[in-house]
PyMOL Python script that loads the backbone (N, CA, C, O; Angstrom):
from pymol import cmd

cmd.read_pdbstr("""\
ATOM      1  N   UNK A   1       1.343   2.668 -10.769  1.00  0.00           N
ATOM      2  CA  UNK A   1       1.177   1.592 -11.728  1.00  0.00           C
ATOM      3  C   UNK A   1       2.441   0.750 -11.819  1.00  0.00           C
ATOM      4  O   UNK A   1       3.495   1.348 -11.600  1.00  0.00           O
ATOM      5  N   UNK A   2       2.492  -0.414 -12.080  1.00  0.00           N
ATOM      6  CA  UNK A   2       3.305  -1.212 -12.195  1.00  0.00           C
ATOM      7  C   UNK A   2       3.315  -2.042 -13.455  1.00  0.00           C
ATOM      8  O   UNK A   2       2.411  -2.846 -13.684  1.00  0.00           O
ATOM      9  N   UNK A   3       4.394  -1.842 -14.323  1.00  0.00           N
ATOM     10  CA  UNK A   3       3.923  -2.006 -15.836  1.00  0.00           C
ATOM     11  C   UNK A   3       4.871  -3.417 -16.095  1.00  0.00           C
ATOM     12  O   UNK A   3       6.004  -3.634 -15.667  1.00  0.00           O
ATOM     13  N   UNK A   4       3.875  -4.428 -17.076  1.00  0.00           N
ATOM     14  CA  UNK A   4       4.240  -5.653 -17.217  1.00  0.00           C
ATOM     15  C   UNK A   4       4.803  -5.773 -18.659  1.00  0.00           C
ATOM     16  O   UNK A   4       5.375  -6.763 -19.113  1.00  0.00           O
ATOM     17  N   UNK A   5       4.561  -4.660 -19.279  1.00  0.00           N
ATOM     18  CA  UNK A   5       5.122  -4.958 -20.345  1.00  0.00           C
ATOM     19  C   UNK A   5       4.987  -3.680 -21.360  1.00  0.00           C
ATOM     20  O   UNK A   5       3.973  -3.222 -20.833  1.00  0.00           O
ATOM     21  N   UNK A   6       5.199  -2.973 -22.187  1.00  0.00           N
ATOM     22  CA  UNK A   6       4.785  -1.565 -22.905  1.00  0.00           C
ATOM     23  C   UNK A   6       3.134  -1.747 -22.854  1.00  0.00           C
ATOM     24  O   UNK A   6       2.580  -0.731 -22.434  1.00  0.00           O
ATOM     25  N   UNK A   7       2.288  -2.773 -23.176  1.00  0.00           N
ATOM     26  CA  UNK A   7       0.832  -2.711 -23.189  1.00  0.00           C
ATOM     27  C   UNK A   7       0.062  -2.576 -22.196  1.00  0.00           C
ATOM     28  O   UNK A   7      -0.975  -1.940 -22.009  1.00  0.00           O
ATOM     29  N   UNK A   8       1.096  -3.682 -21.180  1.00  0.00           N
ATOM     30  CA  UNK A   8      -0.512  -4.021 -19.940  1.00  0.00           C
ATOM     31  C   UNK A   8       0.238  -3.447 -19.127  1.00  0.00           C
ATOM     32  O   UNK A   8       1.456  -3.353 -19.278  1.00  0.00           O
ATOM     33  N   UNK A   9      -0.553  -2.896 -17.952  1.00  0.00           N
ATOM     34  CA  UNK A   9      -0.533  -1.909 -17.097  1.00  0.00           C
ATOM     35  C   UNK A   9      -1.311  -2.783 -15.613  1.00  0.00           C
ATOM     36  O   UNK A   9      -2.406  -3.289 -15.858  1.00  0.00           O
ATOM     37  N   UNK A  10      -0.988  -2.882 -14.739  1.00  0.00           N
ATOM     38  CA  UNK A  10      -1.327  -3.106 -13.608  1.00  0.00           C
ATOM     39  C   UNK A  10      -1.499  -2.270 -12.505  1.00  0.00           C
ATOM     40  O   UNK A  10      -0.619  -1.440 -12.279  1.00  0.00           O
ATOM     41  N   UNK A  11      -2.846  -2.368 -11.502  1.00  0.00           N
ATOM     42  CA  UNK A  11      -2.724  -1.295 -10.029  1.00  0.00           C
ATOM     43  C   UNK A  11      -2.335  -1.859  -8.944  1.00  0.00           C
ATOM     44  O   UNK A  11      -2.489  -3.055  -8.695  1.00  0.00           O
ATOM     45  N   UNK A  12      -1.909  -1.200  -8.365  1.00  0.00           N
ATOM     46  CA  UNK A  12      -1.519  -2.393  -6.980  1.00  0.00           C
ATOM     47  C   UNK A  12      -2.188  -0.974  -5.957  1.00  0.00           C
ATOM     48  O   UNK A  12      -2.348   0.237  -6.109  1.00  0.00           O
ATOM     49  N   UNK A  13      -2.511  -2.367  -4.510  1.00  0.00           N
ATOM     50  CA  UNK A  13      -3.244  -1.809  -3.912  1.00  0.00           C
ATOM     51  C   UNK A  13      -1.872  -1.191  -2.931  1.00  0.00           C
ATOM     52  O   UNK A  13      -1.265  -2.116  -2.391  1.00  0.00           O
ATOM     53  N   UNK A  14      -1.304   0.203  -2.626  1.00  0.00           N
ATOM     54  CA  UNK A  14      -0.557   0.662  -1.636  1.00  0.00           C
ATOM     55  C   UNK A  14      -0.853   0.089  -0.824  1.00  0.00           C
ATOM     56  O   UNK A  14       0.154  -0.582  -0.599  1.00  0.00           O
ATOM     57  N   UNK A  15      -1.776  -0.257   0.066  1.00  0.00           N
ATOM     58  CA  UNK A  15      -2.225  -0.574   1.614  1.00  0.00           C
ATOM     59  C   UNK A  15      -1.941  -2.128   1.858  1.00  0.00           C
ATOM     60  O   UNK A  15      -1.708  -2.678   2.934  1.00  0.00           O
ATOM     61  N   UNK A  16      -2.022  -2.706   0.553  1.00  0.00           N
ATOM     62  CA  UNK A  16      -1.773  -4.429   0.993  1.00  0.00           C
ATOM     63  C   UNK A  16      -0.149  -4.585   0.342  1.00  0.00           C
ATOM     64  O   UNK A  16       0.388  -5.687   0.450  1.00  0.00           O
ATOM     65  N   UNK A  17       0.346  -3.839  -0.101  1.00  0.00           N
ATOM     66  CA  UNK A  17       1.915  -3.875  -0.321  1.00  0.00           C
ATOM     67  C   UNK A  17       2.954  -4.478   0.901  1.00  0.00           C
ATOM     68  O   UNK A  17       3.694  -5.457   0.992  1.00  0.00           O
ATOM     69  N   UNK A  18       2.505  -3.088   1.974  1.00  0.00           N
ATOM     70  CA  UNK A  18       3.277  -3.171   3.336  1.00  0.00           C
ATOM     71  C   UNK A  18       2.925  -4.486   3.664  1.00  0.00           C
ATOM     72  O   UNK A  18       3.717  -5.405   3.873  1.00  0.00           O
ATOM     73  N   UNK A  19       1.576  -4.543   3.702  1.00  0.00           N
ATOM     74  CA  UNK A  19       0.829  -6.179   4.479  1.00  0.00           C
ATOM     75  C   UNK A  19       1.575  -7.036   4.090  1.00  0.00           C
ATOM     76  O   UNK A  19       1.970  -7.884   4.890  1.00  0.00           O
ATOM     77  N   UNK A  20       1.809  -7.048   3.314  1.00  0.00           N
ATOM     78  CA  UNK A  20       2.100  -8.620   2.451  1.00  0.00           C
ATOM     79  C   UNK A  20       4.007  -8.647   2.619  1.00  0.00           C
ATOM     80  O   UNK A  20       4.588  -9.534   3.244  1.00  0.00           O
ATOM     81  N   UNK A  21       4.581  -7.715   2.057  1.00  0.00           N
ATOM     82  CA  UNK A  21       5.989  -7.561   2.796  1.00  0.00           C
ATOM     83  C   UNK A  21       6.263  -8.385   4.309  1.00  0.00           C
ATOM     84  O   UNK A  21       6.935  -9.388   4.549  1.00  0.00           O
ATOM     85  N   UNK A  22       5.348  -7.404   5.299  1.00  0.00           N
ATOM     86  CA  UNK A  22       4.961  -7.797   6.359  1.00  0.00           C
ATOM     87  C   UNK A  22       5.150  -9.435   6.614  1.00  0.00           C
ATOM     88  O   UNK A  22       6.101 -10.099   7.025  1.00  0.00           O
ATOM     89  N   UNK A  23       3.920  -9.746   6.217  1.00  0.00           N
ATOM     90  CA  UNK A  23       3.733 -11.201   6.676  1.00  0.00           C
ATOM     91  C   UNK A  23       4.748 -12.288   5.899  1.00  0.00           C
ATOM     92  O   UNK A  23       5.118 -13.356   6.387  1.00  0.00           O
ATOM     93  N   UNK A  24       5.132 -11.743   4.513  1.00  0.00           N
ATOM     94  CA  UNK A  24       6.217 -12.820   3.944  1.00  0.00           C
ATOM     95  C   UNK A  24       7.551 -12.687   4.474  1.00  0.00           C
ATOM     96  O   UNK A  24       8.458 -13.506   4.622  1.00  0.00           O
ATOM     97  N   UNK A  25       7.470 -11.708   4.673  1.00  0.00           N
ATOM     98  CA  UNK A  25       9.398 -11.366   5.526  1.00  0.00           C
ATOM     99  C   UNK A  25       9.612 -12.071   6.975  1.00  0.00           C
ATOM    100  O   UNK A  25      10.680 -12.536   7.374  1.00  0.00           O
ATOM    101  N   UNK A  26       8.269 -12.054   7.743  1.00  0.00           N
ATOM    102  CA  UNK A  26       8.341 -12.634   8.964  1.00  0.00           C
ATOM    103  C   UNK A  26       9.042 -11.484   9.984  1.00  0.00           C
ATOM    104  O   UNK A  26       9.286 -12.052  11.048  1.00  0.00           O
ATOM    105  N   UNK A  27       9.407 -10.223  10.027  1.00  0.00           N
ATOM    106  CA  UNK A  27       9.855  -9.258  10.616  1.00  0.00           C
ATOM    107  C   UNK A  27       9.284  -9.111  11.708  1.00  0.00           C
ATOM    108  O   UNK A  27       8.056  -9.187  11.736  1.00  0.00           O
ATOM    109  N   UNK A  28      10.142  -8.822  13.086  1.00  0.00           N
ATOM    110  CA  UNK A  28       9.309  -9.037  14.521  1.00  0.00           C
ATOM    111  C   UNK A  28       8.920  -7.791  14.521  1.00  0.00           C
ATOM    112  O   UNK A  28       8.187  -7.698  15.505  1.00  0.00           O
ATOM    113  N   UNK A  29       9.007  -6.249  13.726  1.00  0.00           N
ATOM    114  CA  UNK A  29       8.524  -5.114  13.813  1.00  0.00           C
ATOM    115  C   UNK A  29       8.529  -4.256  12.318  1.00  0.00           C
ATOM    116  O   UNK A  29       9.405  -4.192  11.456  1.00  0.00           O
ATOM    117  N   UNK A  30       7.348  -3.710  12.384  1.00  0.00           N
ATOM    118  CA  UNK A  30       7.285  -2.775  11.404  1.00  0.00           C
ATOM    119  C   UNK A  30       6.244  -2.307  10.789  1.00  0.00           C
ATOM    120  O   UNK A  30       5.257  -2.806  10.250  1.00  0.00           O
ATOM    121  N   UNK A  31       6.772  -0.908  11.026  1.00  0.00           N
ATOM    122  CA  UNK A  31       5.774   0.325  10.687  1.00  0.00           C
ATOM    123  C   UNK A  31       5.745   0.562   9.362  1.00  0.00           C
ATOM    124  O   UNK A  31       6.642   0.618   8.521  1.00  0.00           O
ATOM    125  N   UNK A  32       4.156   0.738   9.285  1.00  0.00           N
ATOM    126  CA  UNK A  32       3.441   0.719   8.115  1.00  0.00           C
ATOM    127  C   UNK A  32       3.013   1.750   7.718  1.00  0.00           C
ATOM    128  O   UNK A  32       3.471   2.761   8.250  1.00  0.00           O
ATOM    129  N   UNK A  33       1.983   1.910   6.644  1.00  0.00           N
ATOM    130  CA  UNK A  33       0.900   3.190   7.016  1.00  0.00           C
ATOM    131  C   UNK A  33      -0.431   2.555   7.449  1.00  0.00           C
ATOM    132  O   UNK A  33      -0.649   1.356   7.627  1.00  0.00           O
ATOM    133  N   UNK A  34      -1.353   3.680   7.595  1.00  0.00           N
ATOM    134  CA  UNK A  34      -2.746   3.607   7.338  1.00  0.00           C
ATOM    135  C   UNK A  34      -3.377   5.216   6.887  1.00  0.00           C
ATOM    136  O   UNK A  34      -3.216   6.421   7.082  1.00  0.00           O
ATOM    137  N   UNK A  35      -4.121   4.313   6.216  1.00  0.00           N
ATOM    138  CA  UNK A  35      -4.979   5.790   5.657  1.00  0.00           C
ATOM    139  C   UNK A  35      -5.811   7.079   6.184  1.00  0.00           C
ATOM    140  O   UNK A  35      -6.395   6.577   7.145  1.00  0.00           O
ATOM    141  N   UNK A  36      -5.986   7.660   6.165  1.00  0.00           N
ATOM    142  CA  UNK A  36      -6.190   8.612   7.321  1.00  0.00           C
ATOM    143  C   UNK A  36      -5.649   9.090   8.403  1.00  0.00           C
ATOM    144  O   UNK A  36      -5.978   9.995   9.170  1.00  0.00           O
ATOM    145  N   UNK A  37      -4.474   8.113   8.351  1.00  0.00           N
ATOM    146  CA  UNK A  37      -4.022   8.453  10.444  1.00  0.00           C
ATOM    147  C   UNK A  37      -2.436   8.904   9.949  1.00  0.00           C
ATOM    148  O   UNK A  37      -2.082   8.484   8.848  1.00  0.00           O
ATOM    149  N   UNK A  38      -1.616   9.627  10.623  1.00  0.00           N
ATOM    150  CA  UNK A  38      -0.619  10.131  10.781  1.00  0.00           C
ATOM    151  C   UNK A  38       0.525   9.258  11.613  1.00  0.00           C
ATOM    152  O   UNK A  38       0.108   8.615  12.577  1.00  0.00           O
ATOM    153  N   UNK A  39       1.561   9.213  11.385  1.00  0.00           N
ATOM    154  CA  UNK A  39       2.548   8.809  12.941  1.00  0.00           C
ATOM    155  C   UNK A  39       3.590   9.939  13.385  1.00  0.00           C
ATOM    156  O   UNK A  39       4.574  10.163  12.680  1.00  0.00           O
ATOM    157  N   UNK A  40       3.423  10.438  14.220  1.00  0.00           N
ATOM    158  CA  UNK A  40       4.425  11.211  15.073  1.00  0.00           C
ATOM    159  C   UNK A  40       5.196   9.942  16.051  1.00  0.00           C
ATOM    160  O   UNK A  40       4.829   8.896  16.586  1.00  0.00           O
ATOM    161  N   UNK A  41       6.427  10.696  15.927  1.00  0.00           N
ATOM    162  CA  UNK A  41       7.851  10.120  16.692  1.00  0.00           C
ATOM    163  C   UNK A  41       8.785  11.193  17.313  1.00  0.00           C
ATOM    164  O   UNK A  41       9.072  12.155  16.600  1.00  0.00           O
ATOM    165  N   UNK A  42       9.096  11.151  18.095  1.00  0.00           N
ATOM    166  CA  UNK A  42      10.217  11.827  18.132  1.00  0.00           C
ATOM    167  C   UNK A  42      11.920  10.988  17.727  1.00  0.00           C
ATOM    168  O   UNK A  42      13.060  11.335  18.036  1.00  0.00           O
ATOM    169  N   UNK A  43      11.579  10.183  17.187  1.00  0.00           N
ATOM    170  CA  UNK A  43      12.567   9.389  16.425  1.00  0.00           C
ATOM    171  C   UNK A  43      13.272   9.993  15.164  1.00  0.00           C
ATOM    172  O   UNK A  43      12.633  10.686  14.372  1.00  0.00           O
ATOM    173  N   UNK A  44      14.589   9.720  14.992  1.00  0.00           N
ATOM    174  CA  UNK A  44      14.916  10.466  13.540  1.00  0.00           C
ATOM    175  C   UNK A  44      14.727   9.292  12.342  1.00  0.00           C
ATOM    176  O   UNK A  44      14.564   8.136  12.732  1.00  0.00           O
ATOM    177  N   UNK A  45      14.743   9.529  11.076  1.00  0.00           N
ATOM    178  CA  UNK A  45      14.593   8.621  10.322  1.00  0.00           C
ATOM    179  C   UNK A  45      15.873   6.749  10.328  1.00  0.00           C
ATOM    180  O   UNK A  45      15.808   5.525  10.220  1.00  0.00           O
ATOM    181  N   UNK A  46      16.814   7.878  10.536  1.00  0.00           N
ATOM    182  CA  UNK A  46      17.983   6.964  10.695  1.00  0.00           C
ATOM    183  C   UNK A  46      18.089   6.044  11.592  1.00  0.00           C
ATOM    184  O   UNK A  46      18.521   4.900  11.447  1.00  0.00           O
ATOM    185  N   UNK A  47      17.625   6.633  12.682  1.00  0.00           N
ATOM    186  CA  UNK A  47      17.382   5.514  13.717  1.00  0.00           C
ATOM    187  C   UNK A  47      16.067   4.580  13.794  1.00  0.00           C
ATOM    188  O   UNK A  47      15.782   3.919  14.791  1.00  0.00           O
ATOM    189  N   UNK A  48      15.423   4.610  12.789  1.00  0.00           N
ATOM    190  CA  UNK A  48      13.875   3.621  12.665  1.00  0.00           C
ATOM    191  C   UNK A  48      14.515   3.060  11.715  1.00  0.00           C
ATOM    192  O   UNK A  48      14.087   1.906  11.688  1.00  0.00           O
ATOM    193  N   UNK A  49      15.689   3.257  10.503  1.00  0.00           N
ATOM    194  CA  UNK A  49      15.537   2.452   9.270  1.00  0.00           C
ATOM    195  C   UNK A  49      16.827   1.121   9.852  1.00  0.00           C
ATOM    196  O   UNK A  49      17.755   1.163  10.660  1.00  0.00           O
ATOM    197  N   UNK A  50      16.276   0.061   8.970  1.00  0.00           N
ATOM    198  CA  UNK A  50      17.420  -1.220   9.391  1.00  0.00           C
ATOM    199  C   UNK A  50      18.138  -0.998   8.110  1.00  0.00           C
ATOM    200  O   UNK A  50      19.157  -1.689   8.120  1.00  0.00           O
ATOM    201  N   UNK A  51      18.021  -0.304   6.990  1.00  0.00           N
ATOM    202  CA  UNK A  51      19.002  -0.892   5.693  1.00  0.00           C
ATOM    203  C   UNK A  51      20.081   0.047   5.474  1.00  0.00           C
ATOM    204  O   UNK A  51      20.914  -0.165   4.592  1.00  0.00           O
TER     205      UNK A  51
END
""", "prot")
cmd.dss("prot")
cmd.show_as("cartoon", "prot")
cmd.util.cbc("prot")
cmd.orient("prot")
């Protein structure tokens, strides 16, 4: 939940979060989720993160 104020309460959809990050950032890569499916890497975390 994402709360707007002590009363109102908002849901946000997890799945269109990434999306929308995604497409407003303009980023030439990046991993998301999806529901049901898993990602295996043999990558460590450190080396996938840019921040």
């Amino acid at each position: 939940y994402i709360f707007a104020s002590n009363r109102d309460a908002f849901r946000h959809s997890p799945t269109h979060t990434p999306q929308t990050v995604a497409m407003e950032s303009k980023v030439p890569f990046m991993i998301t989720h999806c529901g049901g499916h898993m990602f295996f890497t043999d990558k460590l975390s450190e080396e996938l993160a840019i921040l």
